[in-house]
N, C-alpha and C positions, 0 to 999 in steps of 0.2 A: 454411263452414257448409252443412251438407245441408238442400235444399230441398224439400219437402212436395209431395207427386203431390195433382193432381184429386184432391176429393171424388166419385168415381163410386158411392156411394151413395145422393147425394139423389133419385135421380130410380128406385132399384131395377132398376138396370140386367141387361140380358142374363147370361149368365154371358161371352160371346165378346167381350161390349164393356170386360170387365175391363181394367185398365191393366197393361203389363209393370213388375218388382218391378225395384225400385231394390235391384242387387247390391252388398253389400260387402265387399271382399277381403278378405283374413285383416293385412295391412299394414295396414287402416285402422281394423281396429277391438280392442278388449279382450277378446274373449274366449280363452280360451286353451284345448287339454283337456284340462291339467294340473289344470283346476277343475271340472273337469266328473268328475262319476259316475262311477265303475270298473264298476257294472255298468248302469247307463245306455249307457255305450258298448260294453259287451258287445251288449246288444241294439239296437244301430244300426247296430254290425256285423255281426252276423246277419242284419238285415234287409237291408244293403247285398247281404251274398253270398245271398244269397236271391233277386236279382233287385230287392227292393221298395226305395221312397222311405223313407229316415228322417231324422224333423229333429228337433230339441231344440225345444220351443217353450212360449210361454206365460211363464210367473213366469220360469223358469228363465234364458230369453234376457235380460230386463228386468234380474233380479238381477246376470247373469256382468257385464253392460255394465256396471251399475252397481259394479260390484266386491264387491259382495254375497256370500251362499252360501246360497243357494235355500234352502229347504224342501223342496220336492220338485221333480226331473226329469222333467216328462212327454214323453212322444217320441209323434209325430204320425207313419201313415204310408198308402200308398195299399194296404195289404195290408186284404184283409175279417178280422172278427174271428176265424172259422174257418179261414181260413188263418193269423191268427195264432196259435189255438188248436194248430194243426198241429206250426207253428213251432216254438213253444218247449212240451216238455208240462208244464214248473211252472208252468203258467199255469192262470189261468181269466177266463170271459168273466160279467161282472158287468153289473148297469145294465139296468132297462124303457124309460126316454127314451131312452139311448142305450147303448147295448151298446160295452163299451171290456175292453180284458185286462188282467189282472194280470198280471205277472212275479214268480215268488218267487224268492229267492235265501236265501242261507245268513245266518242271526244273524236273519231276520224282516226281510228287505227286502224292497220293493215296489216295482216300477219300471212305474208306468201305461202303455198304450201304445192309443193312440187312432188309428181310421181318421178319416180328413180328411172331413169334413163339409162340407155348402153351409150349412147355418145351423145357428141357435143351436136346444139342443133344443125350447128355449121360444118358436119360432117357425113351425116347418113345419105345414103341414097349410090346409087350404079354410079360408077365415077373414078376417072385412070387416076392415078397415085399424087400424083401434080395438082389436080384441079380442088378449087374451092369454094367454098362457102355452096353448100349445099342443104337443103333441110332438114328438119328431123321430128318423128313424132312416132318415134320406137323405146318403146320400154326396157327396163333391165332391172338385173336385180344389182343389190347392194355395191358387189366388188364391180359387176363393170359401171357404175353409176360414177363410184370412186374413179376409175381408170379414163372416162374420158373428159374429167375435168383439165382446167388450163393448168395450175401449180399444184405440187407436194402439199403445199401449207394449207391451200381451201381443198381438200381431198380430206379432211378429218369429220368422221360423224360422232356427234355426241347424244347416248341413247339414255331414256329415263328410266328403262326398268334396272337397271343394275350401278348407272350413273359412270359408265365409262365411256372412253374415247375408242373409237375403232378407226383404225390406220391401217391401210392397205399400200399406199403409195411412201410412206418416209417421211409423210409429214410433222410430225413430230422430232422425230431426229434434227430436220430440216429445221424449225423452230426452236429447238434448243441450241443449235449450228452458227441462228439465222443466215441460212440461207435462201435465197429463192432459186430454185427449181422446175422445169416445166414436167410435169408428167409424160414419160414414155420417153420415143427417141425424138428427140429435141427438133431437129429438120424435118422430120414429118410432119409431126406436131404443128409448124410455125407453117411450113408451107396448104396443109389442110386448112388453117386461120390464122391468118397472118398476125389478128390485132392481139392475137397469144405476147405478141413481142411488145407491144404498147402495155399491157397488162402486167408482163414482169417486169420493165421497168417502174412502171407507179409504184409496183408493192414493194420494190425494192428500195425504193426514194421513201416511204412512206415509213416504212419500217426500219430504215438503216441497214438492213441487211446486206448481204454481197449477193452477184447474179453468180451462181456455181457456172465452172469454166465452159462443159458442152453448151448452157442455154445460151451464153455470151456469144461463142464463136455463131454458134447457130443464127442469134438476131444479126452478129454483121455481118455472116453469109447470106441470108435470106432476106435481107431490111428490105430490096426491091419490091419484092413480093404484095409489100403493103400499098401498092399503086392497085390491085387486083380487088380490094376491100372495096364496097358500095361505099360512096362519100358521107352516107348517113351515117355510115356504123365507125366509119375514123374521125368524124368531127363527136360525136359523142364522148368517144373512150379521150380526144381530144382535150375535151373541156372538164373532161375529169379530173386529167392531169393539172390542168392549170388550178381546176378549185380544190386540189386534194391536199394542201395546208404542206405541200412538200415541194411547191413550185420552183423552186432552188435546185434541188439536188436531183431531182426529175431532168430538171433541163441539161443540169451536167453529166447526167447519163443519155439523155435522148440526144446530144450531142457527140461525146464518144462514143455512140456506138452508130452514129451517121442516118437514124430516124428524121431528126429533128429537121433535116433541110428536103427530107417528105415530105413533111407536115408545113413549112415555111420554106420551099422550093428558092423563095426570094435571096436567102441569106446564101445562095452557090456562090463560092468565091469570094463570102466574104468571113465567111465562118467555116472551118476543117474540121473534121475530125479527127484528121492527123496532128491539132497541135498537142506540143511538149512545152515544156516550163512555161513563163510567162503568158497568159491568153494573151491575144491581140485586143487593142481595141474597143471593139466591137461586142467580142464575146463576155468582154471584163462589166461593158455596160449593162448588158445582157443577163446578166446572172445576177447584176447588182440590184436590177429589177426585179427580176422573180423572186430577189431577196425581199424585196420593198411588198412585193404579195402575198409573200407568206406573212408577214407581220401585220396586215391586213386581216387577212383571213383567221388567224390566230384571235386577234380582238373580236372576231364577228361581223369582220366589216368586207363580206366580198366586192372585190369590182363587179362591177353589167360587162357584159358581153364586148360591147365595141369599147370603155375602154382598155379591159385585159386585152387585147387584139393590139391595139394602138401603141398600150408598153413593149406588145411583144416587137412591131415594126419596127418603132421609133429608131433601135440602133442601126438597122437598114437605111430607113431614111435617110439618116444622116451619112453613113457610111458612102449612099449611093446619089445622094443630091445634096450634100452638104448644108444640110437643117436649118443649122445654126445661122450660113450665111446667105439665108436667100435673096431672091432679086427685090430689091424696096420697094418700086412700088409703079404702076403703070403696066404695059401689056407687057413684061415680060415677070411681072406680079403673077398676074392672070394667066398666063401660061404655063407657069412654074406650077398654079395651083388645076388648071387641067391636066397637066402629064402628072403630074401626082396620084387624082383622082383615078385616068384610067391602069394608072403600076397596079394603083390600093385595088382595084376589079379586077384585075385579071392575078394578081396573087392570092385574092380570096376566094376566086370562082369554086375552089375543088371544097372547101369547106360553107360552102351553101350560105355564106350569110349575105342577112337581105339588104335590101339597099338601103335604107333606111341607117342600117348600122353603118354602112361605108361608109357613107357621106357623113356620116358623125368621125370616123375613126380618119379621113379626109378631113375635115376643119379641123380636129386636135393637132395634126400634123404642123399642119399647115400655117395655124396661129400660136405654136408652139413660140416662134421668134421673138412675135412681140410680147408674150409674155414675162421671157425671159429680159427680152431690153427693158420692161416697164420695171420688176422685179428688182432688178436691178436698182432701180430709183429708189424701191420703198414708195411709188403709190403708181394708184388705178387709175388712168384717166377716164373722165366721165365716158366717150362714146364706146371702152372697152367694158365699163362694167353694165352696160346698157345692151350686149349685144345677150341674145339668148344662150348663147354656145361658154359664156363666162364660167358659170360653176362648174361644168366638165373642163373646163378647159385651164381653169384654178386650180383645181386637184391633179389634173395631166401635169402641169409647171409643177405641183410641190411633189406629184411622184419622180419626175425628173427628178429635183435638185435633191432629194431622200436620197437617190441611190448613187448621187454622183456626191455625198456625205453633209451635206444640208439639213436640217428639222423636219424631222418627222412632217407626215402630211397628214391632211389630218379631213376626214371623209366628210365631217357633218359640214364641212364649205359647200357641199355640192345639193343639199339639202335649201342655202339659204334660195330667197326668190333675187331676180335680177335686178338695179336699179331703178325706180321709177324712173319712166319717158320725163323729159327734160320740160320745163315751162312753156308757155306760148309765146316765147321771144323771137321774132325775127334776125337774121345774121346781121343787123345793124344795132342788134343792141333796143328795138323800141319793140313797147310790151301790143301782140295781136290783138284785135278785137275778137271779144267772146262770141263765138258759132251758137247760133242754137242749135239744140239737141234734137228737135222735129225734124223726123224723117219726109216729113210731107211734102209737097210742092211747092213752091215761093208762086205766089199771083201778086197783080200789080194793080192798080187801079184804073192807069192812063191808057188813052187809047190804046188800042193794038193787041195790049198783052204783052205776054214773055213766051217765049218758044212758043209763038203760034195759040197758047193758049189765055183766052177772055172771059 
């Protein structure tokens, strides 16, 4: 078993006091570059006969070990972004925090290519020990590039002139361990960037791994911290969570460790992190959910935005205005569905979604009841499958009854079109006379006219 280098973090050390990287030979480890990128090693090969450093690093390393198949190849190197721009000219240099290249290649590929930084962008600059999110567009070499990453496990470079992994942090150890780990001393770390602590939890859901003991204590010492984050950069890392195919076990740790009522403020008091045995409730529908998402997600079939949002309130909802038994029908209908409306705005204000989605993630709510009473019958009645809001609102009722152990849902409903508008019958039952279709004016022959006009 490989053994874990000095924490030379805790104490922000020099960059010369860094520790030498725990090499691994191409015999000792999995990765191969038969899995690696076709045009990822084009451009690591350019950069090698170029003179400059290129290494495969981040997700990409983590995954190959793990046997995985990235998402995307990012390549780290000691070349400036203008001489990468030189480099390669399908390129361009993107990014105000930090300036990194793009590579284009053919069919709309994208192959990132980052100069090696000393810290994270969310940390450079004049600034007392406490405070965050700050810029960065300061250079480094190899080891502090490694050092101011978020985890052990994305801290591994994998280089092509010898085809070994270079480990400066334990990320290797850590992945054979599976553990997840924040680089350096853990409350620094989280309090310099808070969304460190959203970041270990996903990988940690994502991977099955355990969060090692300092990072743990550390996120539910610091969780506060995460109100200090721009609302752009936690609704992000946000929605990541939710479409990371690990929405389950994500939530049962963004819950014990007291994140998650950050992120959904709504659920204080009705969801703890202090529960033992049994969840309550609430939390039991809640997970049964994010079960129903991941098996979505799995198939290829993600939710849209407003209604992953919608699954996530629903046990709120209910919890906080009893759902299931709303007012039937008249102005305390109509009320029920304004105080609703304004809850759904002001619990989503911090995560910026637009109106447009609310008032969607508002009707699923809201016509959740009678879907379930219709359901219940085994049929649609005409003015429900006539309304626009039915496909979403069809898939909302079978994601419900999925998680509360019902038949799978099933997405292509949300696809079909809504009932055709009803015949030209009057409420007596006697068939309208046909409108014409001319937009034009109706004139008349007899005296006078019509509206004035002869």
């Amino acid at each position: 078993m490989l053994s874990r280098p000095e924490d030379p973090m805790a104490q922000s050390p020099d960059p010369a006091d860094l520790p030498e990287p725990l090499i691994i030979a191409r015999a000792e480890h999995p990765i191969s570059r038969k899995d690696i990128d076709r045009e990822a090693l084009k451009v690591m090969h350019r950069l090698r006969d170029a003179g400059f450093s290129a290494y495969l690093v981040g997700g990409a390393v983590r995954d190959l070990y793990l046997g995985k198949t990235p998402k995307d190849f990012d390549i780290s190197t000691n070349a400036r972004p203008g001489q990468l721009r030189t480099l390669f000219r399908n390129s361009r240099i993107i990014g105000r925090r930090f300036r990194l290249v793009q590579v284009f290649f053919f069919g709309g590929k994208i192959v990132e290519v980052s100069t090696l930084r000393c810290r994270s962008e969310f940390e450079e600059g004049e600034r007392e020990d406490d405070e965050v999110l700050a810029h960065n567009n300061t250079f480094g070499s190899e080891a502090e590039d490694a050092f101011r990453r978020d985890l052990t496990i994305n801290a591994l470079f994998y280089e092509i002139e010898n085809f070994t992994i270079i480990d400066y942090t334990g990320g290797v150890a850590d992945l054979n361990n599976k553990i997840v780990r924040i680089v350096g001393e853990p409350d620094r770390r989280i309090i310099r960037d808070p969304v460190r602590m959203m970041r270990a939890i996903r990988h940690a859901a994502r991977s099955g791994f355990t969060i090692e003991e300092r990072t743990w204590q550390a996120i539910v010492n610091n969780r506060d911290t995460l109100r200090l984050c721009p609302d752009s950069r936690v609704r992000d890392e946000f929605f990541k969570d939710l479409n990371s195919g690990a929405c389950a076990p994500w939530c049962r740790l963004a819950v014990a460790s007291g994140l998650f009522l950050l992120l959904l403020p709504c659920y204080e008091g009705i969801i703890s992190p202090e529960e033992s045995g049994e969840p309550a409730p609430p939390t039991r529908l809640l997970f049964a959910l994010c079960q129903v998402i991941d098996r979505l997600h799995g198939e290829g079939k993600p939710l849209p935005e407003h209604l992953l949002l919608a699954v996530l309130m629903l046990p709120w909802v209910q919890a906080r205005f009893d759902l299931l038994h709303p007012p039937a029908e008249g102005r305390e209908a109509f009320a029920f569905s304004r105080t609703l409306r304004t809850q759904v705005d002001a619990q989503l204000e911090h995560l910026n979604v637009k109106r447009a989605s609310r008032e969607e993630i508002t009707s699923l709510l809201v016509n959740l009841p009678a879907f379930i009473q219709h359901g219940a019958e085994q049929a649609w009645p005409g003015w429900l499958k006539r309304k626009s809001y039915f496909p979403d609102g069809l898939l909302f009722f079978q994601l419900y009854q999925e998680a509360i152990g019902g038949a799978p849902a099933d997405l292509a409903l949300r696809s079909e079109p809504p009932a055709p508008p009803r015949n030209g019958r009057s409420r007596s039952g006697k068939t309208r006379p046909h409108r014409s279709e001319s937009r034009t004016p109706a004139f008349t022959g007899k005296k006078g006219g019509i509206f004035g006009l002869k």
